[in-house]
matplotlib code that plots the C-alpha trace (Angstrom):
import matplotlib.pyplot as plt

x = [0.0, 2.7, 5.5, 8.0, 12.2, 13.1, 11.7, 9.1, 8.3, 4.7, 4.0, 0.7, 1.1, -2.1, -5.7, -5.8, -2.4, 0.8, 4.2, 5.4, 9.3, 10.8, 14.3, 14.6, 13.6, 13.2, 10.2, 8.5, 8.9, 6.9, 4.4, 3.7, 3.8, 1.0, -1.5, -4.4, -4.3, -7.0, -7.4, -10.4, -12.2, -10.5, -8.9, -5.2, -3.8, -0.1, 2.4, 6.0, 7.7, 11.0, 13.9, 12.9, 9.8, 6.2, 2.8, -0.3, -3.3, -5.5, -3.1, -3.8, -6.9, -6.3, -5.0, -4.7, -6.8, -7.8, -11.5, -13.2, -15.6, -18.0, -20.5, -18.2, -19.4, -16.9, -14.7, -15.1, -12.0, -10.2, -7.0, -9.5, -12.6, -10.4, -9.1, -12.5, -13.9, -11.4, -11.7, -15.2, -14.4, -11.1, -7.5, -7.0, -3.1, -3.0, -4.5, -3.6, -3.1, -3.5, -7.2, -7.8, -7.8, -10.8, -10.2, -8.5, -12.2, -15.3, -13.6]
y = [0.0, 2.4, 2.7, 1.8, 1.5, -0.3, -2.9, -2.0, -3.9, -3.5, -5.1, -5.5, -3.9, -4.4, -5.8, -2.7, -1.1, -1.2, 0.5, 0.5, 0.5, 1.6, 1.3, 3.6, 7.2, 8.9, 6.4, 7.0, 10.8, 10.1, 7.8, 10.5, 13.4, 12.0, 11.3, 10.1, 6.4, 4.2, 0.4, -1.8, 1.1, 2.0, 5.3, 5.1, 7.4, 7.7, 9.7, 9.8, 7.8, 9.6, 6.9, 7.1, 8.1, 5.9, 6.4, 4.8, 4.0, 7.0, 9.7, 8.8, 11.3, 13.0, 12.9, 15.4, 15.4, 17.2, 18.6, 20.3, 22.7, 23.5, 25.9, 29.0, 31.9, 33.1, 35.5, 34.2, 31.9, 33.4, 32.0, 33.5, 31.7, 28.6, 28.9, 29.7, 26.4, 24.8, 25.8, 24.9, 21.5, 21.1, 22.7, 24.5, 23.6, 25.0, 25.7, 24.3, 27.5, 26.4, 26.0, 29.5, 30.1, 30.8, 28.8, 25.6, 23.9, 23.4, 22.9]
z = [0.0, 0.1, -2.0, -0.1, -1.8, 1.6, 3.7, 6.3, 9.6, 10.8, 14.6, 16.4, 20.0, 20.9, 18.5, 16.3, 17.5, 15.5, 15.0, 11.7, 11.5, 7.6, 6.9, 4.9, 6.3, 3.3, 2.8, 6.3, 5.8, 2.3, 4.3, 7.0, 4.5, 1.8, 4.8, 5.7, 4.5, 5.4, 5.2, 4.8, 5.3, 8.5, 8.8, 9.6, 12.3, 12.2, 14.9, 14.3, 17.2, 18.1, 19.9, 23.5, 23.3, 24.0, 22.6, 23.0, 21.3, 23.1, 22.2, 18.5, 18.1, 14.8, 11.8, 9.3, 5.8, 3.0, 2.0, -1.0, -1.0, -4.2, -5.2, -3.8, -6.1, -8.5, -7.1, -3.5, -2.8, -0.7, 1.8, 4.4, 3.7, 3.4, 6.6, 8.2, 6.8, 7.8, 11.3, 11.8, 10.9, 13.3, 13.2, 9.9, 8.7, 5.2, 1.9, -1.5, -3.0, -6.5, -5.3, -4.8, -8.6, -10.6, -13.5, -11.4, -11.1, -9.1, -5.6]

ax = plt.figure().add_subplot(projection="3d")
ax.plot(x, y, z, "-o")
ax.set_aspect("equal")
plt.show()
């Protein structure tokens, strides 16, 4: 499911649980960068474990995603609007600012 140069070790820790070890960490920077992934129509949360450090399954409450939004009238997309419907929905991280152009599409 990802695409992976290196091999990849996944472990269950506990039913539904797992730490996910890459060799390579050029591919689990890609992995945590192109976010969310699901599985078998799970959604996948993913935290970057640092040496040393412990998580558990109740600290993995988010995970970050993309939305569209149509039927904005023309001349109305706007960084601001973006960020305000982004908000409403949880923590606004950025917009795709290719988006904000009239002529990109309907979203």
């Amino acid at each position: 499911m990802w695409p992976e140069r290196f091999s990849i070790n996944i472990l269950e820790k506990e039913p539904n649980f797992f730490t996910v070890e890459f060799e390579c960490f050029g591919d689990r920077r890609r992995v945590l960068i192109i976010q969310p992934w699901h599985f078998d129509y799970k959604l996948i949360v993913m935290s970057p474990l640092e040496a040393g450090s412990v998580i558990t399954a109740d600290m993995l409450t988010s995970t970050p995603f993309g939305i569209q939004v149509s039927s904005i009238p023309f001349l109305k997309r706007s960084r601001a609007l973006a960020r305000k419907l982004g908000e409403v929905l949880g923590r606004f991280i950025e917009v795709d600012t290719a988006s904000l152009k009239e002529t990109w599409g309907p979203y």
